[in-house]
C-alpha positions in Angstrom: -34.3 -93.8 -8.4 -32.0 -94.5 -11.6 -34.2 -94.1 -14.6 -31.7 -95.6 -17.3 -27.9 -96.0 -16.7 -25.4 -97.2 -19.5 -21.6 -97.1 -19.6 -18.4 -98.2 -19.8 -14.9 -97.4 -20.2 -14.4 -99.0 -23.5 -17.8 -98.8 -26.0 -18.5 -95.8 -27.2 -22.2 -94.5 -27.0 -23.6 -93.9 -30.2 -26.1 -90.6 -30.4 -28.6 -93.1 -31.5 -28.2 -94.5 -28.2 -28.2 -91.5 -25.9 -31.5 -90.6 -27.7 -32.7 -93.9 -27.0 -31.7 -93.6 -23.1 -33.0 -90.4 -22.7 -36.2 -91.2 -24.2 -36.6 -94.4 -22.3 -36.1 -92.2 -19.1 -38.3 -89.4 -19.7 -41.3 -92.3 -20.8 -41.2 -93.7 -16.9 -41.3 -90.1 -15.6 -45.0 -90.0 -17.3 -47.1 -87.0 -18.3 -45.5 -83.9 -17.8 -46.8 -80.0 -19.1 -44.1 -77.8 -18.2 -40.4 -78.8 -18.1 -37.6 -76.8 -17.7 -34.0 -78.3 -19.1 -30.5 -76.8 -17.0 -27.8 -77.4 -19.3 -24.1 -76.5 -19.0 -22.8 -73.4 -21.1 -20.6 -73.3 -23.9 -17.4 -74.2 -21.7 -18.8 -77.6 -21.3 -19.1 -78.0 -25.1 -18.0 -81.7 -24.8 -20.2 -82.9 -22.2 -22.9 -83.9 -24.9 -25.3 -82.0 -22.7 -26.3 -79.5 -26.2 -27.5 -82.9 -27.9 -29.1 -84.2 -25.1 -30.9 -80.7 -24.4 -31.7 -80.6 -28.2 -33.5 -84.3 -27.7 -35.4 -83.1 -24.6 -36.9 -80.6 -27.0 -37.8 -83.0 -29.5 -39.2 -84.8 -27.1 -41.2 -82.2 -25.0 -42.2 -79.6 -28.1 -43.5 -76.9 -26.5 -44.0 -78.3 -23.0 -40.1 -77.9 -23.0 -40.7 -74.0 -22.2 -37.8 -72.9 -20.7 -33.8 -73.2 -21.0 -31.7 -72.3 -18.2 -27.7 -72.8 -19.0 -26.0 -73.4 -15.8 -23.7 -70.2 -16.4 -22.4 -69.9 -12.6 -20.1 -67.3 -13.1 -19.1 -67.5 -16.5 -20.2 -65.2 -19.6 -23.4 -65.9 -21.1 -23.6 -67.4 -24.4 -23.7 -65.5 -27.7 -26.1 -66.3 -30.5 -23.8 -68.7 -32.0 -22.8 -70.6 -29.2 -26.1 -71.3 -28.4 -26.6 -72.2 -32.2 -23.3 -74.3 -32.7 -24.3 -76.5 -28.9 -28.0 -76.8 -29.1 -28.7 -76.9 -32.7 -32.3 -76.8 -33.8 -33.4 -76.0 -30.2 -35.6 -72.3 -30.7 -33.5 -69.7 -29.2 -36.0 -67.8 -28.0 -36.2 -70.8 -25.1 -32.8 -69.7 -23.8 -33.0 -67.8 -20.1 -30.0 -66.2 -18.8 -28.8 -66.7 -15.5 -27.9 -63.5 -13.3 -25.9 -65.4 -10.3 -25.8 -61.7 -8.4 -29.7 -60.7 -9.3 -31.8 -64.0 -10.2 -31.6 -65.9 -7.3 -33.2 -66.9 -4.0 -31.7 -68.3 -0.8 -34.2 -71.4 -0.4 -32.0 -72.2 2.9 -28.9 -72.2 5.7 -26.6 -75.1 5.9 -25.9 -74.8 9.4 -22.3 -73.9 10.3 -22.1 -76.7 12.8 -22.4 -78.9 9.9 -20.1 -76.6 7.3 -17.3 -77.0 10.2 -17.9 -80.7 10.7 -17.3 -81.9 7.1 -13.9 -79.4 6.4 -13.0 -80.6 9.5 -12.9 -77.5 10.9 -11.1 -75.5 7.7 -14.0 -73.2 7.7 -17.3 -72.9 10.3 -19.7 -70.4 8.3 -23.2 -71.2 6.9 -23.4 -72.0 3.6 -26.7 -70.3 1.9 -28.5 -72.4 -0.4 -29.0 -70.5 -3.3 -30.6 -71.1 -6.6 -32.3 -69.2 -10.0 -35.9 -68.0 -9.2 -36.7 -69.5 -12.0 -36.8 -72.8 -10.2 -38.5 -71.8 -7.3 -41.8 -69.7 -9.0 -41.7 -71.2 -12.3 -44.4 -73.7 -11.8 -42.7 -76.4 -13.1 -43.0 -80.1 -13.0 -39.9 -81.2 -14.4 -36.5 -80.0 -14.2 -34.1 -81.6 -15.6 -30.4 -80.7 -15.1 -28.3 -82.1 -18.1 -24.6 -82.2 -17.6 -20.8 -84.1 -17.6 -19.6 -86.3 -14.5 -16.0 -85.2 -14.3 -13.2 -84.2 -11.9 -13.2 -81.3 -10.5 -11.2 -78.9 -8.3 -14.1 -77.2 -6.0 -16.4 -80.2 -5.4 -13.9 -83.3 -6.2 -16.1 -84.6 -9.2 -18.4 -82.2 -10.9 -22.4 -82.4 -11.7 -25.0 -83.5 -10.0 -26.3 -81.1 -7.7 -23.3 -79.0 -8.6 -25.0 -78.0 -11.8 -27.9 -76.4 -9.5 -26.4 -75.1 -6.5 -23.3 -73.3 -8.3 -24.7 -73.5 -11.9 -27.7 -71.5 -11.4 -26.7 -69.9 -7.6 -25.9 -66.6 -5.9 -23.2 -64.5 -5.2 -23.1 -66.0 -1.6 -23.6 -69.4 -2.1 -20.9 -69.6 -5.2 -18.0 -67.6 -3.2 -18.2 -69.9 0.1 -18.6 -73.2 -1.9 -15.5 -72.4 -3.7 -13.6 -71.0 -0.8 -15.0 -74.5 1.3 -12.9 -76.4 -1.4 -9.9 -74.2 -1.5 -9.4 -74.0 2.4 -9.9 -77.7 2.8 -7.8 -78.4 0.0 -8.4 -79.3 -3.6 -5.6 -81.5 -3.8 -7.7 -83.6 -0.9 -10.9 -83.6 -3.0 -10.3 -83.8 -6.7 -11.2 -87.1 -8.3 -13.4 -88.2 -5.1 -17.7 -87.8 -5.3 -17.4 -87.8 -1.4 -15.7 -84.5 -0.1 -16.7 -82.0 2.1 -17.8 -79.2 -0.8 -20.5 -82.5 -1.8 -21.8 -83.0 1.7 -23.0 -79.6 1.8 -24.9 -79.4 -1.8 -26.5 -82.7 -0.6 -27.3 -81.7 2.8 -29.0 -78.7 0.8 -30.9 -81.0 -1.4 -32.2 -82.9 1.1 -33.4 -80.1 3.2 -34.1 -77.3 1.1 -34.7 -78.3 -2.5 -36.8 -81.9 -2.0 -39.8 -81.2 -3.5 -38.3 -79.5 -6.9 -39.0 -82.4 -9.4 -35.2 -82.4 -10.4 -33.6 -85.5 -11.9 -30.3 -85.8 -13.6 -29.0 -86.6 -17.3 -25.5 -87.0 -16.5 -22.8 -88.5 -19.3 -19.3 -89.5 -18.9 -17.0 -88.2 -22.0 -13.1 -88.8 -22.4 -10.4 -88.5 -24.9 -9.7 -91.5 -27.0 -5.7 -91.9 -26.9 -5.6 -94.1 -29.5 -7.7 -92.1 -32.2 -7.3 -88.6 -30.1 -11.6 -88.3 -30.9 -13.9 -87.3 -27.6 -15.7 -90.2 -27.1 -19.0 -90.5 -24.9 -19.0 -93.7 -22.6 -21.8 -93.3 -20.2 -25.1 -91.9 -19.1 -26.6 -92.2 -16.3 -30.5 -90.7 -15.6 -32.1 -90.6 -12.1 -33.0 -88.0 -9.0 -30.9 -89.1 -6.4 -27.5 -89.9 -5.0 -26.9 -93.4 -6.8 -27.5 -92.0 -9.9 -24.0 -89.6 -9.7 -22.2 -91.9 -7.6 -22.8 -94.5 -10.5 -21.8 -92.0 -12.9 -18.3 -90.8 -11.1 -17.2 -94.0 -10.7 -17.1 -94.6 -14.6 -15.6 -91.4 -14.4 -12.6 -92.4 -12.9 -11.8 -95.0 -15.2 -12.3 -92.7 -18.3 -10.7 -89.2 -17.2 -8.3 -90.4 -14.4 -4.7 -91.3 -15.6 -2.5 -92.4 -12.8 1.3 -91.7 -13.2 4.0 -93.7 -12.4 6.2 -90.8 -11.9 6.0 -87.0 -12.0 6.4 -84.9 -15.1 9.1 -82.7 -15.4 7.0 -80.6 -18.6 3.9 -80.2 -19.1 2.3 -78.8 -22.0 -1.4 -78.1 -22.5 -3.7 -76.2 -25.3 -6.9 -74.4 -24.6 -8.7 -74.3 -27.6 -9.6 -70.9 -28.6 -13.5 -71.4 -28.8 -13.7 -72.6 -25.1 -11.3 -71.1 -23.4 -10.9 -67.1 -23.0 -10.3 -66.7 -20.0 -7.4 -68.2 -16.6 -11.1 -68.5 -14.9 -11.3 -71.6 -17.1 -7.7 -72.0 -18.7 -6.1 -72.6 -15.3 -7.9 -76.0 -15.5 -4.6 -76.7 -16.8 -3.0 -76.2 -13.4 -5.5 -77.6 -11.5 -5.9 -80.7 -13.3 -2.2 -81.5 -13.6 -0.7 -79.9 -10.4 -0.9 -83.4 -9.1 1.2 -85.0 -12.0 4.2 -82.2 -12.1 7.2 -82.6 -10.5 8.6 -80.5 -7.5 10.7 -77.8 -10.2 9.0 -78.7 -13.3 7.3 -76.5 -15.8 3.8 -76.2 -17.2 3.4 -74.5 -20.2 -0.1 -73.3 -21.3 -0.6 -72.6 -25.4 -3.6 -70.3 -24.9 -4.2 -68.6 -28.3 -7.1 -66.8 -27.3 -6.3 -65.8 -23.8 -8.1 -62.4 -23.1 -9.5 -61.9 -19.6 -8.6 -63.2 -16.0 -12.0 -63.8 -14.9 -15.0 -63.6 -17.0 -17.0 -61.8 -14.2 -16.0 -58.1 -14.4 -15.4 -57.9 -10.6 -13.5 -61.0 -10.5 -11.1 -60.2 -13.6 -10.4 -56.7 -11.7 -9.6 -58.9 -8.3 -7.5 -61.3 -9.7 -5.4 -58.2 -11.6 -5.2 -56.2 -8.3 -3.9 -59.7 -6.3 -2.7 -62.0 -8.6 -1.6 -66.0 -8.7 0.6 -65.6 -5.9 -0.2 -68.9 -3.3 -2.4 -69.7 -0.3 -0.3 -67.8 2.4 -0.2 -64.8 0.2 -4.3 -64.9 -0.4 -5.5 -65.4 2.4 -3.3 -62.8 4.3 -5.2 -60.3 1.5 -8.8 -61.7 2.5 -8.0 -60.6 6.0 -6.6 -57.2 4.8 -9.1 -56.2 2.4 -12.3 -56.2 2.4 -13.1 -56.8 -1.4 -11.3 -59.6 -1.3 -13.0 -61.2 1.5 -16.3 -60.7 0.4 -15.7 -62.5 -3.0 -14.2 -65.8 -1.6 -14.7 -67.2 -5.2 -12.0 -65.3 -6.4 -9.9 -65.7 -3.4 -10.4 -69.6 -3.8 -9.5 -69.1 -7.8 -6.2 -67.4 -6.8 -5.3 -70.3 -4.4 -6.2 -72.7 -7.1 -4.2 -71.3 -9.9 -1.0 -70.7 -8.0 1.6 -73.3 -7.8 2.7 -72.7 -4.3 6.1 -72.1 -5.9 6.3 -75.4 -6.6 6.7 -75.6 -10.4 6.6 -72.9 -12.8 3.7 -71.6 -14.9 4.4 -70.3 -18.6 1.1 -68.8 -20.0 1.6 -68.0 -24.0 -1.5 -66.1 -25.1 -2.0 -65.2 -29.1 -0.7 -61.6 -30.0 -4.4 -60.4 -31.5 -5.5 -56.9 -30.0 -7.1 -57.9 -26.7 -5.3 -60.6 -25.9 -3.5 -60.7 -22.7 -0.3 -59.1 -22.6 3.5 -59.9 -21.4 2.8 -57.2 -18.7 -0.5 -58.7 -17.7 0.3 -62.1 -17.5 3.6 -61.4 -15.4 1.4 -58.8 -13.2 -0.8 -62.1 -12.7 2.1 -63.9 -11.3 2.6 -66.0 -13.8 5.9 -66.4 -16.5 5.1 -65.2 -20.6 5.8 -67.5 -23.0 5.9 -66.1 -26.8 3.3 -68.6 -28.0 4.4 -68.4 -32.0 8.4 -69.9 -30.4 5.6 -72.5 -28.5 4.0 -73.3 -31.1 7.3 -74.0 -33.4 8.1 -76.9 -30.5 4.9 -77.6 -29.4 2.7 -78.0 -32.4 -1.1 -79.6 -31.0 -2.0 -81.0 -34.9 1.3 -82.9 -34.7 0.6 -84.2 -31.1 -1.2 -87.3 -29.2 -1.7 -86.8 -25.4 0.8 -88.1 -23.9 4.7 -88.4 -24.0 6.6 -86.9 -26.7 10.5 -86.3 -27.1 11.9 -83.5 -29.2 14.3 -84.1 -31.7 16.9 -82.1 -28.7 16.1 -84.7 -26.2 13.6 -82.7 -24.3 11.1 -84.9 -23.0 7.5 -83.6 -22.2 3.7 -84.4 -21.9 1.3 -83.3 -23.7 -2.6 -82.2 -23.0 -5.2 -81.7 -25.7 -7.8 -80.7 -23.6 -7.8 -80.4 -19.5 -11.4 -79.9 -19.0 -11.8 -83.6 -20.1 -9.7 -85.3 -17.3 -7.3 -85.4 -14.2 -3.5 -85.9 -14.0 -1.6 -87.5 -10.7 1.2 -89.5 -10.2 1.5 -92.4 -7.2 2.5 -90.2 -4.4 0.8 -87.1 -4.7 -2.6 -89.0 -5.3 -4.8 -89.4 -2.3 -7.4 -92.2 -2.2 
């Protein structure tokens, strides 16, 4: 049932009017006494899901009695994240999500069904796994809050995402990822229907039916003519429609179709969202699509300091390193740590180029940064980012194509969390 939808790719929603939406929504679900709100974490600072959490408050007031960011396998957030993306939401509501100790396996996908849909890439059970909070709570009212956007595990991020992986296990968050990476991301990103989706909706239907969960899901992009983050959609409902609606506005506001490849790319993580090649190697993933068989991606990461932000993970990826599919997966069936954290196994296939193009990673020289050692150790090439930065300066830059006063032609990326890259060929509809 969609509860309010609103959107397009070229009027901007006003906060006015995602108040207005979300209020309208909540007023048909009736009466409720004890609602608990799953928002992203502070690497989805765009999505608008902070706002829309801080209206849900203002709305509930104390029947609002538990927060629940959807940390997955990222950090949790510090006192002034939560302060900077929730604003006068109490603190004190803020739960933290423990995806090795806090969760329940609710059910089995079967792997009959797991084999089916990756057409045979993988034939395990998937478990079903989710925050206990959920389950023993008591609540009638869960509202997951989050962006529609592509993505590299699931093909378009949210919905049920945001539940299964955003407040999951250990279990459920390695094979989901590894599903994606040994069917191939470049088969799924930028679709809602892929093989990773099939299986969170297979467990909704089955194993999580009677939560009362519905959806606040927006659709945010980059303005290229004013470079601002603009929202243009939101969609509210508990069921399928409701994200299907939602990725296909999604598309037209974070998809940019290439006429031909790129021969450079560069991209910027901004320092207050990106830490970590856990999240920075959205760059590759988003762009490996657009870049040209040879070319070069250069990633301006000033405050580059870990590899993953799970302890275990950053001490996997150091020990194995960016160094392809054939490579990885020969490592899974050699070592056992590796194969029983196919999260990380799926990250290192993800952020590898298959030797395709090459990978610069310039991280800022402030004590515990990455170093030149590190990042090569990693697999990947150093760049000195203060020589970047005297080319590539992001203040002086539009996304897009630029050309340097040498003749070097390149395009640029503000932010890669916020779209997908692809040119013609590479592209699979």
């Amino acid at each position: 049932m969609i509860l309010f939808e609103k959107g397009s790719a070229h009027r901007e929603l006003s906060p006015d009017e995602m108040r207005a939406g979300l209020f309208e929504a909540l007023g048909k679900l009736g009466e409720r006494n004890k609602v608990l709100a799953i928002p992203p974490d502070y690497t989805r600072y765009p999505s608008r899901a902070g706002f829309l959490t801080e209206m849900t408050w203002q709305y509930y007031g104390d029947k609002l009695t538990d927060v629940l960011p959807a940390l997955g396998t990222h950090s949790p957030m510090t006192t002034d994240q939560i302060r900077h993306m929730f604003g006068s939401l109490p603190g004190e509501l803020i739960r933290e999500h423990d995806w090795r100790n806090d969760v329940v396996t609710v059910g089995m996908v079967p792997s009959d069904f797991v084999k089916d849909v990756s057409e045979g890439a993988v034939d395990f059970p998937w478990p079903a796994q989710v925050n206990r909070l959920l389950i023993e709570g008591g609540f009638d009212l869960i509202l997951s809050i989050g962006q529609v956007v592509p993505h590299e595990v699931v093909g378009m991020a949210n919905y049920n995402k945001n539940i299964f992986v955003g407040t999951g296990g250990v279990e459920g968050i390695n094979k989901s990822h590894f599903i994606g990476a040994a069917y191939g991301m470049e088969r799924m990103m930028g679709h809602a229907d892929t093989p990773v989706r099939r299986i969170f909706n297979y467990a909704s239907e089955h194993f999580t039916r009677d939560l009362p969960i519905v959806y606040v899901q927006t659709v945010v992009g980059l303005d290229k003519e004013d470079g601002k983050i603009k929202t243009r959609g939101l969609f509210i409902g508990d069921d399928l429609e409701v994200f299907e609606k939602a990725a296909k506005l999604s598309l037209e506001v974070n998809f940019d179709m290439l006429d031909e490849p790129l021969d450079k790319v560069v991209v910027y993580l901004d320092p207050t969202e990106f830490k970590s090649t856990w999240l920075g190697n959205k760059s590759i993933y988003r762009t490996r699509m657009a870049i040209a068989d040879g070319g070069e991606l250069i990633v301006l990461a000033p405050a580059l300091r870990e590899f993953g932000e799970d302890k275990e993970i950053d001490r996997l990826i150091r020990k194995f390193g960016y160094h392809g599919t054939e490579t990885t997966l020969k490592a899974c069936e050699e070592h056992e740590e590796l194969r029983n954290n196919l999260s990380a196994a799926a990250h290192l296939i993800h952020g590898s180029s298959e030797g395709r193009f090459r990978i610069t990673y310039c991280p800022g020289k402030h004590a515990g940064n990455l170093t030149r050692e590190e990042i090569e150790q990693a697999g990947f090439e150093y760049g000195d980012l203060d020589e970047m930065l005297t080319l590539y300066e992001p203040e002086g830059l539009k996304d897009g194509y630029h050309v340097l006063p040498n003749g070097e032609r390149f395009y640029y990326i503000s932010n890669p969390a916020l779209g997908l890259w692809a040119y013609k060929e590479r592209f699979r509809y």
